[in-house]
LUMKE-458011 format. One record per residue (C-alpha): x, y, z. Coordinates in pm, whole numbers, plus 50000, padded with zeros to 5 digits. Layout:
BEGIN
XYZ/...
This chain:
BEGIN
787887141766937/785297117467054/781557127067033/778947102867027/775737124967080/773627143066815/770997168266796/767247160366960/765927175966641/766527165266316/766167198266201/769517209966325/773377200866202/775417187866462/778997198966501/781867181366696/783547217766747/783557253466593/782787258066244/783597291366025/780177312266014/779327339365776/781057373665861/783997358165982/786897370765849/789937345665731/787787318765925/789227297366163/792807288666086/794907265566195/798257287266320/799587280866628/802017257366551/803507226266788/805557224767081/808857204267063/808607186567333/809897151567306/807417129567535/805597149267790/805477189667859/806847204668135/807277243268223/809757242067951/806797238467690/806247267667433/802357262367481/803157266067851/805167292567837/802137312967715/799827301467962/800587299768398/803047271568358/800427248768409/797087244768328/795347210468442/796457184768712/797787153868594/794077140068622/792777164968400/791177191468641/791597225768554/794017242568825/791897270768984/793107298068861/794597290668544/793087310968246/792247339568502/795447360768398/797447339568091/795287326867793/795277288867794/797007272167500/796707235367473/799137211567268/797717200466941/798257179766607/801057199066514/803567192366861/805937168366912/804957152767256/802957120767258/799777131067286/798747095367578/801507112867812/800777153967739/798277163968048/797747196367835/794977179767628/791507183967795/789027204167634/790047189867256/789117153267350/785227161167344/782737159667582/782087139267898/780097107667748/777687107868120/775757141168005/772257134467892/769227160467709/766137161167852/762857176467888/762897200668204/759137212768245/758917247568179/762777250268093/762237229567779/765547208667662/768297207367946/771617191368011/771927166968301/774837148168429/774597111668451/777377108368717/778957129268997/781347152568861/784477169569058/785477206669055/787637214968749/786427189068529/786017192468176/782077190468044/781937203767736/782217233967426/779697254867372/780237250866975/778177266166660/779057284466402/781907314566424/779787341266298/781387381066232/779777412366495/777527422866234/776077392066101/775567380966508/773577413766524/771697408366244/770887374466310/769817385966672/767657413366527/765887390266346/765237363966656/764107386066832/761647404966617/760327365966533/760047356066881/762507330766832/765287317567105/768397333267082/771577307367137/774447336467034/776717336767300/779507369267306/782567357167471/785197388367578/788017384067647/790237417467876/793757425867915/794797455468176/791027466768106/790687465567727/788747441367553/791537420867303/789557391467164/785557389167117/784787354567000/780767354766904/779477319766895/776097306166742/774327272366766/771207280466667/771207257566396/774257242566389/775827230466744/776937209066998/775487191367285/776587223267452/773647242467315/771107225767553/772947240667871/770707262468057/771337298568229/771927297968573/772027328968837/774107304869104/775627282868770/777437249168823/779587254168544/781977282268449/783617290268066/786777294567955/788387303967626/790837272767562/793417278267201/794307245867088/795397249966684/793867286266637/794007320566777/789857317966769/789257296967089/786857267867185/784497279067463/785027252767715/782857244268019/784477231468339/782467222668695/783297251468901/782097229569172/781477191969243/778187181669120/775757156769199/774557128269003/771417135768822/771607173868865/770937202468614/774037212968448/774007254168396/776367288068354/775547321768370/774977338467989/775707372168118/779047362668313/779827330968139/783397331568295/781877331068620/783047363668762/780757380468983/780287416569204/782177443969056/783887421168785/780777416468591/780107425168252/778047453668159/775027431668071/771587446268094/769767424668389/766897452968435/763647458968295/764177483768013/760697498567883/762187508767567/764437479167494/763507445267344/760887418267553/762587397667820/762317366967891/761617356968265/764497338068434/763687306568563/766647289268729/765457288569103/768417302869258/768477326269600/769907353669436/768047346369069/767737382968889/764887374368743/765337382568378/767467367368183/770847381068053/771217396667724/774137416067524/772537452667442/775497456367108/773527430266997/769647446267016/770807474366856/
C-alpha cells in the first residue's frame, strides 16, 4: 500500500489501514487465504467466485453494481496471480495521491480532490481503529457528554433482511486521510465493505459520480452505502427533545435534512 499523507495535527496517529481497537474480539486476522490463479483471475477465481464474477473494469472502476448483492473479496498476499496483471486489487493499493485537507469555513477540515475523478473510482478507506459494540458506545457516550466530535462510523452489512456483519470503525485519534471526509445529504462518494486478507473489511470509498476538479469530496454518515428512499437505515434524522444535542447539517444540498445523522445504539 502506498500512502504518502499524514495527519494535520500532530496530536493524532496516522494509520495506512485498519488497526485492532479495544473490544475487538480475536482482532483482525489474516484468514482468507489466496487464490490459485496462475497469472491473472478470471471467473474461474476462488475470490471471484464469492463475489459477482467481477468486480472492477480492467481500469480499476468499480462495476455498478458489484458489492450490492455478493460481498467483494479482493486477491491478496497470500494468491498466486501476479499481483501487476490481477484487476482485483483496488481498494488495497491506498489512496488516490490528488486528494488534499483543507480548511472549509464553517465545515472546519475537508477533503478536496485535486483532479477530476470518474464514476467508480477508488478514493479512499475510511480507516481507525476496529473497536468492539460496547467500547464504540462507550466511547460515544463520552464524546458526546464532552462536546467532542464524534468520527465512529457503524458499517452494516444485510443478507435476505438480517444484519450478518457490523464492522464499527473509529478515527478519532488514530486514522486515515479518510477521517477528514465530510457528510453529505446529495454525497459524491458512496462506501463499500471490500475483504482483502480478513473477514473484517476495509471501508472503501468510490465516486459514485464523476467529479470535478477542486470540488468537496463527501458521503452520507447515515447511508454510507449510498442507498436511499425506502432502503435507508433506521438512522434518527429528526429532532428528538429527549435524545442527545444535534449538530446542524451544513452540506448545502436541495434535499439537505438538516441535522446531521447519528446511530441511536450508540447514544444509549
Amino acid at each position: 500500500m502506498e500512502d504518502e499523507y499524514n495527519h494535520v495535527s500532530e496530536e493524532l496517529v496516522y494509520c495506512l489501514t485498519n488497526v485492532p481497537g479495544p473490544g475487538l474480539v480475536g482482532g483482525i486476522p489474516a484468514d482468507l487465504g489466496g487464490c490459485l490463479c496462475t497469472t491473472t483471475c478470471s471467473i474461474g477465481c476462488s475470490h471471484l467466485l464469492n463475489s459477482s464474477s467481477s468486480n472492477y473494469t480492467p481500469d480499476g472502476l468499480l462495476i455498478k453494481g458489484a458489492g450490492s448483492n455478493l460481498p467483494i473479496y479482493e486477491c491478496n498476499s497470500e494468491c498466486s496471480c501476479e499481483p501487476s496483471r490481477c484487476t482485483n486489487r483496488v481498494a488495497q493499493l491506498g489512496p488516490l495521491p490528488s486528494l488534499k485537507v483543507t480548511k472549509l469555513a464553517s465545515k472546519g477540515w475537508g477533503l478536496v480532490t485535486k483532479c477530476m475523478l470518474i464514476e467508480g473510482q477508488f478514493v479512499c478507506e475510511y480507516a481507525g481503529e476496529v473497536l468492539g459494540r460496547e467500547v464504540a458506545k462507550a466511547r460515544a457516550l463520552r464524546q458526546t457528554a464532552e462536546g467532542k466530535a464524534n468520527y465512529i462510523l457503524v458499517l452494516r452489512e444485510h443478507a435476505g433482511g438480517t444484519e450478518v456483519a457490523r464492522t464499527i470503525v473509529d478515527p478519532t485519534v488514530v486514522g486515515n486521510i479518510g477521517r477528514y471526509l465530510n457528510h453529505s445529504c446529495a454525497p459524491n462518494l458512496t462506501m463499500l465493505p471490500i475483504r482483502v486478507d480478513s473477514t473484517v473489511p476495509r471501508l472503501a470509498l468510490f465516486a459514485s459520480r464523476d467529479i470535478s476538479e477542486g470540488e468537496e469530496l463527501c458521503f452520507d454518515y447515515g447511508s454510507p452505502e449510498g442507498r436511499a428512499g425506502g432502503e435507508r437505515p433506521a438512522w434518527i434524522e429528526i429532532e428528538d427533545k429527549n435524545g442527545p444535542p444535534r449538530c446542524r447539517c451544513q452540506c448545502g444540498a436541495v434535499a439537505c435534512r438538516g441535522l446531521l445523522p447519528y446511530d441511536p445504539e450508540l447514544l444509549s
